[in-house]
LUMZA-954463 format. One record per residue (C-alpha): residue number from 0; residue in three letters; x, y, z. Coordinates in nm, 2 decimals. Example, Ala and Ser with C-alpha at 12.3 -4.5 7.8 and 13.67 -1.06 7.14 Angstrom:
% LUMZA-954463
   resi   resn       px       py       pz
      0    ala     1.23    -0.45     0.78
      1    ser     1.37    -0.11     0.71
This chain:
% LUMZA-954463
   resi   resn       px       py       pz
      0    unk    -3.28     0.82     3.72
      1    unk    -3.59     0.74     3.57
      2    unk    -3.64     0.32     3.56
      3    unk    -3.69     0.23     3.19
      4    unk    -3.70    -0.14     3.04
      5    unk    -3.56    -0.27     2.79
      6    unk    -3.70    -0.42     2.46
      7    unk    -3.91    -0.80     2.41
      8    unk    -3.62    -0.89     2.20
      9    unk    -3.34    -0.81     2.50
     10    unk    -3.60    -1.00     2.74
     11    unk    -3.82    -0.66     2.89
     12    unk    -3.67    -0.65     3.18
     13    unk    -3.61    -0.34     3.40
     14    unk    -3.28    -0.26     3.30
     15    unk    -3.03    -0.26     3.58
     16    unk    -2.86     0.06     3.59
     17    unk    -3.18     0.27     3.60
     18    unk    -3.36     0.40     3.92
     19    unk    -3.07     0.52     4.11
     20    unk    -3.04     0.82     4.28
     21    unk    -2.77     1.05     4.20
     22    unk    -2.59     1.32     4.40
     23    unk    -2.46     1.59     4.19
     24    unk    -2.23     1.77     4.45
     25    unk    -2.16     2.09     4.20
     26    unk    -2.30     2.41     4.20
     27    unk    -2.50     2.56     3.91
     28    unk    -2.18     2.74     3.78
     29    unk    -1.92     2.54     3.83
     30    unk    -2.17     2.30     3.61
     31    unk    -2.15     2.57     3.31
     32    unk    -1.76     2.61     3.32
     33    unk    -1.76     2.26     3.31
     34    unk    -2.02     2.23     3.00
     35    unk    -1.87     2.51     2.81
     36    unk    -1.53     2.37     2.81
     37    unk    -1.63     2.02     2.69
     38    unk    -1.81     2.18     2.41
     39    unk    -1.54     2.39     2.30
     40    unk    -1.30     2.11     2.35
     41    unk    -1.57     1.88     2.10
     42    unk    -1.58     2.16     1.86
     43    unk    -1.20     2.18     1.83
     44    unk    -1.21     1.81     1.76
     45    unk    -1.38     1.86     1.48
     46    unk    -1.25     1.82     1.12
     47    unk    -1.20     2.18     1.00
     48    unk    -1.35     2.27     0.62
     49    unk    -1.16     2.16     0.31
     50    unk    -1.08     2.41     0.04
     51    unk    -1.01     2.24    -0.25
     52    unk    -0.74     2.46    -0.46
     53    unk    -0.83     2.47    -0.81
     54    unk    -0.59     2.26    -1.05
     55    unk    -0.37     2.49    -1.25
     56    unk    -0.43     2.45    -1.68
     57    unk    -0.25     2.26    -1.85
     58    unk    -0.02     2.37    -2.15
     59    unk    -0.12     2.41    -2.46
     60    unk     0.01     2.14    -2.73
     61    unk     0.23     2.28    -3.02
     62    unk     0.01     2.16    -3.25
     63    unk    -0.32     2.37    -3.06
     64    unk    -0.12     2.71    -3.03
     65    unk    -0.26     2.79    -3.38
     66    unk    -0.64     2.81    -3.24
     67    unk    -0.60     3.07    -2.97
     68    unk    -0.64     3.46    -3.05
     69    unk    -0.49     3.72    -3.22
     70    unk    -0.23     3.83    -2.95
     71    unk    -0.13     3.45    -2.92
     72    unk    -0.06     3.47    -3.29
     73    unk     0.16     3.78    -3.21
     74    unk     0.33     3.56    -2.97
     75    unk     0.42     3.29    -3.18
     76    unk     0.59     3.54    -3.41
     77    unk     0.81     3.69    -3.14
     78    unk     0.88     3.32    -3.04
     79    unk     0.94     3.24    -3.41
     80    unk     1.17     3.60    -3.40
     81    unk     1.36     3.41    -3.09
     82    unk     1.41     3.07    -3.25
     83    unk     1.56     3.20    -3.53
     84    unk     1.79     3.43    -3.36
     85    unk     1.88     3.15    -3.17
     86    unk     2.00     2.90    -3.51
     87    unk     2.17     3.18    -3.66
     88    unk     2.38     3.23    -3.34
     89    unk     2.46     2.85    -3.26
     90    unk     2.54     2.84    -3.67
     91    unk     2.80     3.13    -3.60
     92    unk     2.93     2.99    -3.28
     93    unk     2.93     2.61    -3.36
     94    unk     3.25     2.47    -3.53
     95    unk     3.06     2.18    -3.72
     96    unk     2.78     2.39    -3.85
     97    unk     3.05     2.68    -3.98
     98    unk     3.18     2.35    -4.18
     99    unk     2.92     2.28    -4.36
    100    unk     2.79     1.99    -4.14
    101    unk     2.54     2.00    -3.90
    102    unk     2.54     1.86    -3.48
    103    unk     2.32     1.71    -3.28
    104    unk     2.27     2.06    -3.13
    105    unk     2.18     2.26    -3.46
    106    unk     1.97     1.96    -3.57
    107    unk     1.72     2.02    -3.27
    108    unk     1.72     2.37    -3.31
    109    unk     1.64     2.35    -3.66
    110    unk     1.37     2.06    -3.61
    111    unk     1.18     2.34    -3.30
    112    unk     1.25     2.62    -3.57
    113    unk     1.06     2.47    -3.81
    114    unk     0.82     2.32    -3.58
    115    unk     0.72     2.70    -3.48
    116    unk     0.75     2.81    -3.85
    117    unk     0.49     2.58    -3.93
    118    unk     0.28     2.64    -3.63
    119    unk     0.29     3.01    -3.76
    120    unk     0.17     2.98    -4.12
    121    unk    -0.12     2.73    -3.98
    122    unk    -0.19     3.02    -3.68
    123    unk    -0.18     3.30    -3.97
    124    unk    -0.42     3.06    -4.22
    125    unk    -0.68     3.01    -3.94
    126    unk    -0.69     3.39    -3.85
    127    unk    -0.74     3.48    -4.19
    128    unk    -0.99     3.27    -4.25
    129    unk    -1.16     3.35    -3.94
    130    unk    -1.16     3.72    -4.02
    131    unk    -1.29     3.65    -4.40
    132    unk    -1.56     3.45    -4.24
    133    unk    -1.66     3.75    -4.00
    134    unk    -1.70     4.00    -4.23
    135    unk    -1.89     3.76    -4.43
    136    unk    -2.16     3.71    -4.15
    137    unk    -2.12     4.08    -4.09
    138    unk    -2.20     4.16    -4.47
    139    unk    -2.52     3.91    -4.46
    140    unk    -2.63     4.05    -4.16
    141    unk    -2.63     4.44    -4.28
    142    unk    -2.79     4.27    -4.60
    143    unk    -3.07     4.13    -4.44
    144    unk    -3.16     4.43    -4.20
    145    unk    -3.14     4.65    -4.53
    146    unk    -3.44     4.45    -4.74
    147    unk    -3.62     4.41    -4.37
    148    unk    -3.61     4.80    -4.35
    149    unk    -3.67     4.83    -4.70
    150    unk    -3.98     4.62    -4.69
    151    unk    -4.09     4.78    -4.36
    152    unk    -4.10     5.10    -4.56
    153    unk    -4.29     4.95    -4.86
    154    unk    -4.58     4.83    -4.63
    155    unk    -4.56     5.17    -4.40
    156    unk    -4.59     5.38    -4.75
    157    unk    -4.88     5.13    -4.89
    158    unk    -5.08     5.14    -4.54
    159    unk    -5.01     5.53    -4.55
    160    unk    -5.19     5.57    -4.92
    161    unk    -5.46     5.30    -4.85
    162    unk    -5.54     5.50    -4.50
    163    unk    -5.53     5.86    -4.73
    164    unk    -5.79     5.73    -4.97
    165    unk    -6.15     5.86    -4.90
    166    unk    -6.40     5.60    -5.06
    167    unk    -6.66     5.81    -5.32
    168    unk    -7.01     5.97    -5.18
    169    unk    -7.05     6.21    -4.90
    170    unk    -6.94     6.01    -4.64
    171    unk    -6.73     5.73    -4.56
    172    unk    -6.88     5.37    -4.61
    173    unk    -6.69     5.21    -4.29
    174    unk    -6.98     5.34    -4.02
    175    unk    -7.25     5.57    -3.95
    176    unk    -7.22     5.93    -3.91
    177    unk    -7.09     6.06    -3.54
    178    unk    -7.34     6.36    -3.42
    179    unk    -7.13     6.65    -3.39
    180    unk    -7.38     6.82    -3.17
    181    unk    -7.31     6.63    -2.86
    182    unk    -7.18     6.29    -2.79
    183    unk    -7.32     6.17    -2.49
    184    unk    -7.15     5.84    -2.31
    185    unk    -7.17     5.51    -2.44
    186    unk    -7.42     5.41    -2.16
    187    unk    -7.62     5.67    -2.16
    188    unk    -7.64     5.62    -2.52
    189    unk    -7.78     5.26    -2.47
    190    unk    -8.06     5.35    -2.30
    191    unk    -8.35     5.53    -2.41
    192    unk    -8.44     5.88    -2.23
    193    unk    -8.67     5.86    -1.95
    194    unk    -8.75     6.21    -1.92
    195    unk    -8.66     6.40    -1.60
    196    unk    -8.47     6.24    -1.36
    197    unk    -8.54     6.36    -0.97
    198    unk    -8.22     6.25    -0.68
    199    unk    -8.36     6.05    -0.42
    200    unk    -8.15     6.22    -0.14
    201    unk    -8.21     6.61    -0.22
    202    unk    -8.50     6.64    -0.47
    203    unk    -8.27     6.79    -0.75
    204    unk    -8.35     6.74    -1.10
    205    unk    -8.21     6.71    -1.45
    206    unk    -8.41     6.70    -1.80
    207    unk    -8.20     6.38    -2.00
    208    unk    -8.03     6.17    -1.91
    209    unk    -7.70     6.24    -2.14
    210    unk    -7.68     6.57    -1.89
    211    unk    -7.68     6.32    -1.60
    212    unk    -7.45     6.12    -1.65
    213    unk    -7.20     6.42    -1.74
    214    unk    -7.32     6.59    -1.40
    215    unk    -7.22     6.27    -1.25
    216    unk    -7.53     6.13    -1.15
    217    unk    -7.52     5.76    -1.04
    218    unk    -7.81     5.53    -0.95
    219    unk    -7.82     5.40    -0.54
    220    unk    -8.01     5.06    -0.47
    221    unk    -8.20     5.17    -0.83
    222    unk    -8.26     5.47    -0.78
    223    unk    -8.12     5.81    -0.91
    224    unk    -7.91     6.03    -0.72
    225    unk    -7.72     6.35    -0.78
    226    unk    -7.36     6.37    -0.82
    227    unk    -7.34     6.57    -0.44
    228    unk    -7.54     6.33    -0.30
    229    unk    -7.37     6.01    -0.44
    230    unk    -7.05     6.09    -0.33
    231    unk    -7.18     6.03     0.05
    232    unk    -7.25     5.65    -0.06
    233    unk    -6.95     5.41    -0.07
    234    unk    -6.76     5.33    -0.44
    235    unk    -6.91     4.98    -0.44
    236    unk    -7.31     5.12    -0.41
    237    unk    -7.24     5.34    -0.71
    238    unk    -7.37     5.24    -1.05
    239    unk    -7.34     5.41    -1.38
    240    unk    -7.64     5.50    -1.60
């Protein structure tokens, strides 16, 4: 083992149990058996992964079954159907009740049949209401869409009439006349004619300059060259008229 010290603190003394020399009488496999059951033996001792189960929902109150959809509200009728079946049948059945009175029994079943009557008309209310309330939005909505398509209209029809009508005189007033003869690229245009041009590579020639730059002709290190010969140069050597 390799001698090591230990720190000022602990007195920085050679510590004791280093610089020994150990014997490790085990072959090379025996030594991997050996290491790969301790680490499957560490790895089964390790705590496994929690999976929390989600909690189940609560119940809804009595007084909250009103605010859920329409097939809840369909619900609370059939329940509403059941509760009064049931009165009617403990009336019939129950010996007090026939006689005019009323038991502890019938009294709770009336008390949950009302409960649930009421929790019906408040349910049938707030569906209503929601409904009236939804087509209302729906109404403004289609409103609103009609006058922005009706205004979209308006100013497409006005642009349409402005764009139709041709100022007086011969010609229009907004620019100058285009040449109908032959238009001629924008920078060729720009520059004034230089009379015959003459490529560099192959001695070919053209008379203006609007016909060379529609034959492709392309200037190389300033200089003029046909469209044959610039297509031997790279892209990046190529310049426009």
């Amino acid at each position: 083992m390799t001698p090591h010290r230990r720190p000022e603190e602990q007195g920085s003394h050679r510590c004791p149990s280093s610089n020994q020399l150990l014997d490790a009488n085990v072959t090379f496999d025996e030594w991997r058996e050996q290491l790969m059951t301790v680490e499957a033996t560490a790895t089964y001792r390790r705590a496994p992964r929690q999976h929390h189960k989600p909690l189940p929902e609560p119940f809804t109150p009595v007084h909250r079954l009103a605010a859920r959809e329409r097939t809840s509200l369909v619900h609370l009728f059939a329940l509403l159907e059941q509760a009064r079946h049931t009165l009617r049948t403990h009336r019939t059945a129950c010996t007090g009740c026939r006689a005019g009175g009323r038991c502890a029994t019938g009294r709770d079943l009336e008390i949950r049949f009302r409960e649930m009557q009421a929790t019906c008309t408040i349910a049938r209310e707030q569906q209503t209401r929601s409904d009236r309330l939804t087509a209302q939005r729906a109404r403004t909505a289609r409103a609103g869409q009609e006058c922005t398509r009706a205004e979209a209209l308006g100013q497409a029809h006005q642009t349409d009439q402005l764009r139709r009508a041709v100022p007086q005189g011969a010609l229009p007033t907004e620019g100058p006349e285009v040449p109908l003869v032959h238009l001629a690229p924008r920078q060729a245009a720009a520059q004034p004619e230089a009379g015959q041009l003459k490529c560099e590579h192959c001695g070919a020639t053209e008379s203006s300059l609007a016909g060379a730059v529609a034959a492709g002709w392309h200037r190389i290190t300033r200089r003029p060259h046909c469209g044959r010969c610039a297509q031997r140069f790279p892209a990046w050597t190529r310049t426009s008229f």
